[in-house]
VOTOR-861599 format. One record per residue (C-alpha): residue in three letters; x, z, y. Coordinates in steps of 0.02 Angstrom, whole numbers, plus 50000, padded with zeros to 5 digits. Each point is the difference from the previous one (the first is absolute). Layout:
<recs>
+---------+-------+-------+-------+
: residuo :    xx :    zz :    yy :
+---------+-------+-------+-------+
:     ALA :     X :     Z :     Y :
...
+---------+-------+-------+-------+
</recs>
This chain:
<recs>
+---------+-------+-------+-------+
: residuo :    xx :    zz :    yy :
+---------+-------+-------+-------+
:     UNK : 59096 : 40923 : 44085 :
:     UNK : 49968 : 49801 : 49969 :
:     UNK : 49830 : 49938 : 50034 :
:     UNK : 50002 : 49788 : 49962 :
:     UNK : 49858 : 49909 : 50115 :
:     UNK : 50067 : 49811 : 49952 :
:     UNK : 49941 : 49971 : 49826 :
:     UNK : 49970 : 49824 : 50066 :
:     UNK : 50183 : 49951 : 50009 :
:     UNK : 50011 : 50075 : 49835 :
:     UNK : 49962 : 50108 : 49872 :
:     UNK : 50105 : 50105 : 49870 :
:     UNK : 49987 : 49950 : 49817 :
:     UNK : 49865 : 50098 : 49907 :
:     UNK : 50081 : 50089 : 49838 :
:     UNK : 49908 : 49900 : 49869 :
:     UNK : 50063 : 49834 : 50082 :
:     UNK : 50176 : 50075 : 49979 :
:     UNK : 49983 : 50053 : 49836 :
:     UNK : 49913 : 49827 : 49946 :
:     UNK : 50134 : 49892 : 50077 :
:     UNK : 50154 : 50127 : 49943 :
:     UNK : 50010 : 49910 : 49816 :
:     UNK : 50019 : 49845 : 50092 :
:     UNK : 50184 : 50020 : 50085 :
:     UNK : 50093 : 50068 : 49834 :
:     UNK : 49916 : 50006 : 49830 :
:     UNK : 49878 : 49821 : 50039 :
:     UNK : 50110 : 49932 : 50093 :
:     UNK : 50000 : 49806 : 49946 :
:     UNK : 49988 : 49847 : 50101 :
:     UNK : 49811 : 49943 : 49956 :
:     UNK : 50067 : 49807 : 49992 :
:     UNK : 50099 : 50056 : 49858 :
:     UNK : 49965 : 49961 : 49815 :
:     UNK : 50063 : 50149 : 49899 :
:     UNK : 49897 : 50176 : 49990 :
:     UNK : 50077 : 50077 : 50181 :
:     UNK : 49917 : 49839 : 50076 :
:     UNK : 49831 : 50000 : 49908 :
:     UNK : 49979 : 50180 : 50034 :
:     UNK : 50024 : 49962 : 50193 :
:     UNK : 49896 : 49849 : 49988 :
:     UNK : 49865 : 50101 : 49926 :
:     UNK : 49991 : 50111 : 50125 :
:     UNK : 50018 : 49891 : 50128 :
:     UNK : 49844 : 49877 : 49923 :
:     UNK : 49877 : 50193 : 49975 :
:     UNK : 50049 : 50017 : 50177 :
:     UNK : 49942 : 49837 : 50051 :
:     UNK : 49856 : 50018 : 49897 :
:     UNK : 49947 : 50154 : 50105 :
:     UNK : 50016 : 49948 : 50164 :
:     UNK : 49897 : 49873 : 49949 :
:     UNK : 49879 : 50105 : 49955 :
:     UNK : 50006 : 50084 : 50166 :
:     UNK : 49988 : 49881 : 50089 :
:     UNK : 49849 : 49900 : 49924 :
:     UNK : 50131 : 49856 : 49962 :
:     UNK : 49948 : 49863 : 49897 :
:     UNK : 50159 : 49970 : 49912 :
:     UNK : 50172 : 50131 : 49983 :
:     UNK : 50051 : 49838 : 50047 :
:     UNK : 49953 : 50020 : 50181 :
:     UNK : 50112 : 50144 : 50018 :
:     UNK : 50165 : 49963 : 50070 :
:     UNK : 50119 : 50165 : 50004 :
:     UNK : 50106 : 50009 : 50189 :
:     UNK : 50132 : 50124 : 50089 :
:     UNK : 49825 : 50037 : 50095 :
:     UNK : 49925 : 49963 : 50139 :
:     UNK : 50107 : 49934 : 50108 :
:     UNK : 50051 : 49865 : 49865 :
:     UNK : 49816 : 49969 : 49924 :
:     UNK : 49940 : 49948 : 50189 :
:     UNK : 50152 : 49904 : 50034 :
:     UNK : 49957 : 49891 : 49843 :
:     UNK : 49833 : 49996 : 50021 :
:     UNK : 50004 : 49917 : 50163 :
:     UNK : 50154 : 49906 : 49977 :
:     UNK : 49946 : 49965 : 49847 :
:     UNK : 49831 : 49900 : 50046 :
:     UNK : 50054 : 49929 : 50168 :
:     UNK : 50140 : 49905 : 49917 :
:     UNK : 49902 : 49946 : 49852 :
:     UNK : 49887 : 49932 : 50132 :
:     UNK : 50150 : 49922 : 50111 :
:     UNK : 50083 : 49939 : 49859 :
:     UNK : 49883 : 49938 : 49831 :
:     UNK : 49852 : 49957 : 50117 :
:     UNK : 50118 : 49923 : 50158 :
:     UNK : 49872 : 50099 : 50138 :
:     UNK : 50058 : 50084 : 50138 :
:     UNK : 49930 : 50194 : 49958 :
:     UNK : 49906 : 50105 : 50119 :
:     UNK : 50011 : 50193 : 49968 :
:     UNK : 49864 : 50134 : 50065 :
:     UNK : 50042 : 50169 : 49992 :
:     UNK : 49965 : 50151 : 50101 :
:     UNK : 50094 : 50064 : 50161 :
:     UNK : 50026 : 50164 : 49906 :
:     UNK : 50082 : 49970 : 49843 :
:     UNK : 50147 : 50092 : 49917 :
:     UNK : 50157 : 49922 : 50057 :
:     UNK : 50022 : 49938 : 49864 :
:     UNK : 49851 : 49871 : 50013 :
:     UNK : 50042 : 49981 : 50175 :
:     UNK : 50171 : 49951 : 49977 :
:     UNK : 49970 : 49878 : 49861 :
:     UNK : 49880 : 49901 : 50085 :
:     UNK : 50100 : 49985 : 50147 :
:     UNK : 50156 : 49954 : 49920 :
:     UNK : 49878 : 49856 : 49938 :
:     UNK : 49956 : 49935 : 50152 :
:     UNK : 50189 : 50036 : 50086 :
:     UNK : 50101 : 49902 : 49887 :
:     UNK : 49857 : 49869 : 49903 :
:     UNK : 49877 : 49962 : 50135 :
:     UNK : 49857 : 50072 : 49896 :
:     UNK : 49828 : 50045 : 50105 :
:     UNK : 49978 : 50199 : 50042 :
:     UNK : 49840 : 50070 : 50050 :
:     UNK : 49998 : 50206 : 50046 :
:     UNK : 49831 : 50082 : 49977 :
:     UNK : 49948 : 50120 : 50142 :
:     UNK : 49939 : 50176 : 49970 :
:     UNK : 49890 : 50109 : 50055 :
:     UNK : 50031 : 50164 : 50099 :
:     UNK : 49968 : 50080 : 49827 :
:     UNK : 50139 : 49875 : 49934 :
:     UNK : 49872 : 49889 : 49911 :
:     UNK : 50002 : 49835 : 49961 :
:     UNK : 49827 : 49906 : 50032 :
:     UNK : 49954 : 49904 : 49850 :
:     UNK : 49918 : 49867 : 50113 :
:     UNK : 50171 : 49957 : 50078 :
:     UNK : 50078 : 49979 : 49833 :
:     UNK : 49851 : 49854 : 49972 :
:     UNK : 50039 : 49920 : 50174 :
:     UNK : 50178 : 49988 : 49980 :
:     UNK : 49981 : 49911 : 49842 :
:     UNK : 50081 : 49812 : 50022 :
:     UNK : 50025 : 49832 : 49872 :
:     UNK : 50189 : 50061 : 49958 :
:     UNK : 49952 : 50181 : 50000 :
:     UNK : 50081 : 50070 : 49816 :
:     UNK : 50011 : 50178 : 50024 :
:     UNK : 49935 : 50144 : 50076 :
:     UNK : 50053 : 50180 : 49989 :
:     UNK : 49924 : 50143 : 50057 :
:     UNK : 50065 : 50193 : 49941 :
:     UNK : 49867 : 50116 : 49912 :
:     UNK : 50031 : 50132 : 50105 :
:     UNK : 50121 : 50009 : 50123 :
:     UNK : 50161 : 50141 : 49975 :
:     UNK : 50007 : 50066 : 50194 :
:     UNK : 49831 : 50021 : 50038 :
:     UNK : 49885 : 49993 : 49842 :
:     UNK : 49893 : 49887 : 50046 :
:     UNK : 49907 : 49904 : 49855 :
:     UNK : 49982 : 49826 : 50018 :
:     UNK : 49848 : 49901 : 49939 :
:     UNK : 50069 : 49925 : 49854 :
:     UNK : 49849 : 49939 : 49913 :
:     UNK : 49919 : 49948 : 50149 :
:     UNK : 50150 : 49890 : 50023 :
:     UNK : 50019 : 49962 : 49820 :
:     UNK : 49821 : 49933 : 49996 :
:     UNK : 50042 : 49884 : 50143 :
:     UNK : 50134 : 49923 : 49931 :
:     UNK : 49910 : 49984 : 49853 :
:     UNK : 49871 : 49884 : 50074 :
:     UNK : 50124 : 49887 : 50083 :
:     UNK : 50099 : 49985 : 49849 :
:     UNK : 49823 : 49953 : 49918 :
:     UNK : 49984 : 49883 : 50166 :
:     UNK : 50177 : 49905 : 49946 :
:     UNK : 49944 : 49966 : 49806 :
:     UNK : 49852 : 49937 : 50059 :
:     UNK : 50099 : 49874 : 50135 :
:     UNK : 50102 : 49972 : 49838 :
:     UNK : 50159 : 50028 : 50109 :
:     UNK : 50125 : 50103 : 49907 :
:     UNK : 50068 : 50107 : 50135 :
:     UNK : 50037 : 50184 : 49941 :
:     UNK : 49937 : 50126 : 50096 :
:     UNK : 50071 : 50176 : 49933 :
:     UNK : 49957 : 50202 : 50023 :
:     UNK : 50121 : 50102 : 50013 :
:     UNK : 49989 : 50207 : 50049 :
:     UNK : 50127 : 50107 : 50000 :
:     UNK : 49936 : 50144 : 49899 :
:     UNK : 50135 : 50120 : 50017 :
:     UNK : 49916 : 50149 : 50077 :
:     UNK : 49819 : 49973 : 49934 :
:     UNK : 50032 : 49993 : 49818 :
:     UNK : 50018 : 50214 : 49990 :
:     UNK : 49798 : 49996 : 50057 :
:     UNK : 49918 : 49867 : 49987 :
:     UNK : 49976 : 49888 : 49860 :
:     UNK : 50084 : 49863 : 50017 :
:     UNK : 49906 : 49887 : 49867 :
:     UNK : 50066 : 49808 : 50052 :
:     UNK : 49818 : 49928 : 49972 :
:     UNK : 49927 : 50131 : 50086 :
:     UNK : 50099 : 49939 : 50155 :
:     UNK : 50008 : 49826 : 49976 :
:     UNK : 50192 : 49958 : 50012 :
:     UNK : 50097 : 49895 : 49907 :
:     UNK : 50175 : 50101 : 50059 :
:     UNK : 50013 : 50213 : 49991 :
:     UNK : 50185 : 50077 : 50039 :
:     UNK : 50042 : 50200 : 49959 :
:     UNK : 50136 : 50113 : 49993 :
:     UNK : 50014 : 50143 : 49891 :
:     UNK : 50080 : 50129 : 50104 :
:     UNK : 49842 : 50014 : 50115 :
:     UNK : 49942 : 50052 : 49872 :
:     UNK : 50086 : 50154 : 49911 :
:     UNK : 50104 : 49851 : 49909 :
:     UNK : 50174 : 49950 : 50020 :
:     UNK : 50091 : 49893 : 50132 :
:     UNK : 50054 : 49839 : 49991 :
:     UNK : 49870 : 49944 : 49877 :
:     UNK : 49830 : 49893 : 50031 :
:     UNK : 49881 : 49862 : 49964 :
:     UNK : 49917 : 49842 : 50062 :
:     UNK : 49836 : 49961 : 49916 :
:     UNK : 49997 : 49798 : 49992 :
:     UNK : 49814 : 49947 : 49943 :
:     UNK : 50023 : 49861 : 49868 :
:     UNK : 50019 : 49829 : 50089 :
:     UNK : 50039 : 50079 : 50163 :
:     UNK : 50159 : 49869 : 50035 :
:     UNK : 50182 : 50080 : 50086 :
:     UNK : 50182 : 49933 : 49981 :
:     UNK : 50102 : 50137 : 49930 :
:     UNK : 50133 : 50076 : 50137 :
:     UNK : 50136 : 50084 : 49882 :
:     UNK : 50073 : 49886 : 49867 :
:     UNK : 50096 : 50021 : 49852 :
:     UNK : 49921 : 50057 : 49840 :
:     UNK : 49822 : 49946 : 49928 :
:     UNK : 49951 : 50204 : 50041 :
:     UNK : 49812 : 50029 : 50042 :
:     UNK : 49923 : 49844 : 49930 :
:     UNK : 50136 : 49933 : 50136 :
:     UNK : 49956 : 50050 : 50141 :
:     UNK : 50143 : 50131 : 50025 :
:     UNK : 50163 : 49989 : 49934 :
:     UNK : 50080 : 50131 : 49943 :
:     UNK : 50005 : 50148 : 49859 :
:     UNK : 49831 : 50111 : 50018 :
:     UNK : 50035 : 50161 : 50051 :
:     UNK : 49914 : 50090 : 49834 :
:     UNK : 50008 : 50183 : 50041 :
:     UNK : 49921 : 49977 : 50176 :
:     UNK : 49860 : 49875 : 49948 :
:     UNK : 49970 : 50145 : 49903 :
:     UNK : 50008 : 50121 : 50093 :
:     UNK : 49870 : 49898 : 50138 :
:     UNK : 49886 : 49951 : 49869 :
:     UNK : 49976 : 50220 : 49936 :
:     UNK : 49984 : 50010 : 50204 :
:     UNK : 49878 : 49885 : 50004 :
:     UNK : 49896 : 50074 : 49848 :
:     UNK : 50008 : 50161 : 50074 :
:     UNK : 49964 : 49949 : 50196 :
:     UNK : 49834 : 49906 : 49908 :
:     UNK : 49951 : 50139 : 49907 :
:     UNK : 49992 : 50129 : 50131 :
:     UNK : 49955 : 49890 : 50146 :
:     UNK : 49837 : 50082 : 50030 :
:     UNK : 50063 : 50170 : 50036 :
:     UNK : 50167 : 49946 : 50065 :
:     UNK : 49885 : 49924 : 50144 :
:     UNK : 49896 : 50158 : 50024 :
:     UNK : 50138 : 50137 : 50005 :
:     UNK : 50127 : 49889 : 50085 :
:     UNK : 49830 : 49965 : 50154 :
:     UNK : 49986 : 50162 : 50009 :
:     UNK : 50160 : 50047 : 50050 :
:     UNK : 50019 : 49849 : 50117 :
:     UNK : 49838 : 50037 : 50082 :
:     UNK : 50061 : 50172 : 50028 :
:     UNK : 50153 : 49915 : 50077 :
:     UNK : 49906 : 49901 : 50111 :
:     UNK : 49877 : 50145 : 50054 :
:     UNK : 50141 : 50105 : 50068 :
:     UNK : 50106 : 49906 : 50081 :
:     UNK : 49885 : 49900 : 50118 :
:     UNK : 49883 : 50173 : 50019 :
:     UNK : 50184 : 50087 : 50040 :
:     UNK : 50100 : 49871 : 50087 :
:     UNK : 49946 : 49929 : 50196 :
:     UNK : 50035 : 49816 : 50014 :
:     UNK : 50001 : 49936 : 49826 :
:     UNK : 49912 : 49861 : 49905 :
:     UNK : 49976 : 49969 : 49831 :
:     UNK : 50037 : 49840 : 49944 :
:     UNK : 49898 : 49889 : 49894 :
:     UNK : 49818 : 50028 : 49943 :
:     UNK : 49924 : 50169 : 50014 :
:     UNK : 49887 : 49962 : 49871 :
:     UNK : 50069 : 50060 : 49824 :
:     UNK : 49923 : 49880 : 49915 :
:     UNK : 50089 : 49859 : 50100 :
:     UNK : 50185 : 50087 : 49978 :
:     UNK : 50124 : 50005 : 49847 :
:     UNK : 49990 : 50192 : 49961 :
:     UNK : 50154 : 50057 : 50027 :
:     UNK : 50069 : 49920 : 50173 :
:     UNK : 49964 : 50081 : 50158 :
:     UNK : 50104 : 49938 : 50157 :
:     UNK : 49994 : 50058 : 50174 :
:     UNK : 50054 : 49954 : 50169 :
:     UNK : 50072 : 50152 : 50098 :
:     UNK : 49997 : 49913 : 50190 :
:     UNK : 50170 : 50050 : 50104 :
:     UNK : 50088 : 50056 : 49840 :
:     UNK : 50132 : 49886 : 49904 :
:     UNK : 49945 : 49991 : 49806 :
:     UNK : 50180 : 50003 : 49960 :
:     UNK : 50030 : 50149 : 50092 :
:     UNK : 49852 : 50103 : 49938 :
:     UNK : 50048 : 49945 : 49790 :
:     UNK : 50194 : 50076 : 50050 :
:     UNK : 49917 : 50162 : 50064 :
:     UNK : 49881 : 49998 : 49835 :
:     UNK : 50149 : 49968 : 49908 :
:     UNK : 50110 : 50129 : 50039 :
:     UNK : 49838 : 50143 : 49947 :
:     UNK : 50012 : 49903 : 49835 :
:     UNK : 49854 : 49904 : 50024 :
:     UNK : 50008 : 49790 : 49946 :
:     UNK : 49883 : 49873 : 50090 :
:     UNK : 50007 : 49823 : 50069 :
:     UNK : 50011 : 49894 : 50170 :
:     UNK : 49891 : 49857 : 49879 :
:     UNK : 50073 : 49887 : 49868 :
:     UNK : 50169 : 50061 : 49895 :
:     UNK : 50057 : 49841 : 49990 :
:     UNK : 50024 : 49999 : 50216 :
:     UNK : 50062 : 50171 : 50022 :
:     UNK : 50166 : 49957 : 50069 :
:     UNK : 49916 : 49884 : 50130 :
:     UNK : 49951 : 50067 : 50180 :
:     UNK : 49869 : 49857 : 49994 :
:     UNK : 49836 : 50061 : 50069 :
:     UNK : 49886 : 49979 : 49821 :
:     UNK : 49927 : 49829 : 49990 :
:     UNK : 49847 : 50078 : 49936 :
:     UNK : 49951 : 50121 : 50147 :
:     UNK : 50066 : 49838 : 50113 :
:     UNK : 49859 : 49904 : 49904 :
:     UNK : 49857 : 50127 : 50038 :
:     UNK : 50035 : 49982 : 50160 :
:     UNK : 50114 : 50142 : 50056 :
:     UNK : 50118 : 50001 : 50136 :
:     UNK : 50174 : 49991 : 49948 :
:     UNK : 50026 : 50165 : 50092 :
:     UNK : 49864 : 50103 : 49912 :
:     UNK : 50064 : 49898 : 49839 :
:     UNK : 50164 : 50083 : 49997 :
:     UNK : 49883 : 50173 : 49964 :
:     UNK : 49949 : 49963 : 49836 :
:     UNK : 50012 : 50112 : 49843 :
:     UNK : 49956 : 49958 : 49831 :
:     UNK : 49966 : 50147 : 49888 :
:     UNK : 49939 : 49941 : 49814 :
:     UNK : 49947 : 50146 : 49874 :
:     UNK : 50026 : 49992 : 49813 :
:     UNK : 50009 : 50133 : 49847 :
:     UNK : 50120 : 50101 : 50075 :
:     UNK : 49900 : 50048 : 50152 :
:     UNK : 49875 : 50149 : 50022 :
:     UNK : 49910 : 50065 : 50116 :
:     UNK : 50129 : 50121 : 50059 :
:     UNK : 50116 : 49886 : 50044 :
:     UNK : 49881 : 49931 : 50125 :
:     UNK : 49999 : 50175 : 50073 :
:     UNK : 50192 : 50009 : 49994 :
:     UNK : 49983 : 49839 : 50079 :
:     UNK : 49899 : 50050 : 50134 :
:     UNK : 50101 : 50170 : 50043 :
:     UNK : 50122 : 49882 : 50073 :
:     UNK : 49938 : 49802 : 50042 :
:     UNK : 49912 : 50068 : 50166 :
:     UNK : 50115 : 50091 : 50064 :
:     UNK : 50138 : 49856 : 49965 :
:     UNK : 49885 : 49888 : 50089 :
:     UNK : 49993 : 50103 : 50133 :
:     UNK : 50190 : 50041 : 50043 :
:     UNK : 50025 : 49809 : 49967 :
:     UNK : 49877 : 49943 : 50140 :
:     UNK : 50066 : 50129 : 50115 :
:     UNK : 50172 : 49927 : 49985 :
:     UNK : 49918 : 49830 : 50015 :
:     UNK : 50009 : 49882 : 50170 :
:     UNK : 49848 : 49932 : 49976 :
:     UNK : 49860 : 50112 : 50037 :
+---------+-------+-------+-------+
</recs>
């Protein structure tokens, strides 16, 4: 028996994404900078991939797509990327806002900024939903202020932020600064990673001049992604070496996996409609169960549906270690999550449930589990048969009662 709960860490390839990148790594396998036929056919593919995401995305130009090793590396450029265009072509001193509930890897960028360079941090608070108040976003706002990003939905919890509603007030005090004639740049960024599955993430429907995926949230491969840069948006490169990605990133472009990403992405768009029904249903029926079935557990994040990426449901289980309950799970064959992927090895209370206002205590309790297209029904049954009654022997062994 296997039953995987953590399709938020990561997803397995879908077969057509295989089969589309497979001519890529033998038969087409040229360097696209190349001149002779093995180059132009992996520059062509490489340029209809572009073209695509593009498409997807609502870009302007292919232009504004800029091909990553994901995530990670698309939000480490896009905020490294502005702040030091700022610090360095303009000569100010950058302020940053971003939220208290970030990925890590937003977290840790802006803080290396303001460790080692001096540059101005601001941390959003949240909600007890995990929400970020647009409001807050407009009164933290300063002269030197050059970036602010805020995640689409957030991968422990599911909470959706209010991107618009934050893109539309930058918006206006961008408008503010052309009108003062003062030439400051003030630059959206979201980290997309787990929204673009269901929702659309059309970049002038949300209003930001940065997006950053990752196809293997997406039924894609690892180690591939993108950063949508919105033509004029200014950022010093921060890998050199090659005039790759209209130089921005140097390096050889990884052809078979921006193909396989951009067929994930076609297919994720396609079906994103029903993907969001049948995946709510199941994580609805997740939800229902265990806080009908389990004494002294909370769901975390917004009860409302409509207010929650689809396929994330987390809990706190009080007086029971998260760590402890995923071994248990694990050994029955079942996969889940104590929150982000990228922080498994840390006994770290999440920042996230910290942020929402949870004891560091109760924090330790959390459980992500985050359905995809391998789940049914029945594995939430199978699931059920044993969660309570690991819950159960785990707070009888606990001290705390």
């Amino acid at each position: 028996m296997s039953i995987y709960f953590d399709h938020a860490a990561t997803t397995p390839c879908s077969k057509s994404v295989v089969d589309a990148m497979q001519p890529y790594f033998s038969e087409k396998f040229g360097n696209p900078s190349s001149i002779y036929k093995l180059g132009r056919e992996a520059k062509e593919a490489l340029c209809t991939a572009r073209h695509k995401a593009q498409e997807l995305l609502g870009a302007e130009k292919p232009g504004e797509i800029l091909f990553t090793s994901g995530a990670t590396e698309s939000n480490n450029l896009a905020i490294k990327g502005v702040a030091f265009y700022a610090s360095q072509k303009i000569g100010i001193k950058p302020h940053i806002i971003t939220s208290s509930i970030e990925h890590h890897c937003v977290l840790d960028s802006v803080k290396y900024l303001a460790d080692n360079f001096g540059f101005e941090i601001t941390f959003l608070s949240v909600d007890k939903e995990g929400r970020v108040n647009p409001e807050d976003v407009a009164e933290s706002i300063k002269e030197n202020t050059v970036l602010i990003s805020v995640m689409y939905g957030n991968n422990e919890v599911g909470t959706i932020e209010p991107i618009i509603e934050i893109g539309k007030i930058i918006k206006n005090a961008k408008d503010k600064r052309l009108k003062a004639n003062d030439q400051t740049p003030l630059v959206f960024h979201t980290d997309a990673v787990q929204a673009f599955q269901y929702f659309d993430c059309n970049i002038e429907r949300l209003n930001v001049d940065l997006l950053s995926l990752t196809a293997h949230k997406f039924y894609g491969p690892k180690g591939v992604g993108l950063l949508y840069v919105k033509r004029g948006t200014k950022l010093l490169p921060q890998q050199q070496g090659g005039a790759q990605e209209r130089n921005w990133r140097a390096g050889t472009e990884n052809v078979p996996y921006i193909v396989g990403m951009v067929q994930a992405m076609e297919e994720a768009a396609k079906i994103r409609e029903k993907s969001e029904k049948e995946i709510s249903e199941i994580t609805d029926y997740l939800i229902e169960r265990i806080t009908k079935e389990i004494p002294d557990v909370t769901l975390l994040g917004p009860a409302d549906v409509k207010k929650r990426l689809p396929h994330i449901a987390a809990f706190l289980f009080r007086r029971v270690e998260g760590e402890s309950i995923l071994i248990n799970l694990d050994m029955l064959g079942i996969a889940a999550s104590s929150g982000s992927a990228c922080t498994s090895g840390s006994l770290e209370p999440s920042h996230v449930t910290s942020a929402m206002g949870f004891s560091d205590l109760d924090a330790h309790g959390a459980v992500r589990f985050s359905v995809g297209k391998l789940n049914k029904k029945s594995d939430v049954d199978e699931l059920m048969k044993h969660l309570p009654k690991i819950i159960e022997k785990l707070r009888a062994m606990s001290p705390i009662k």
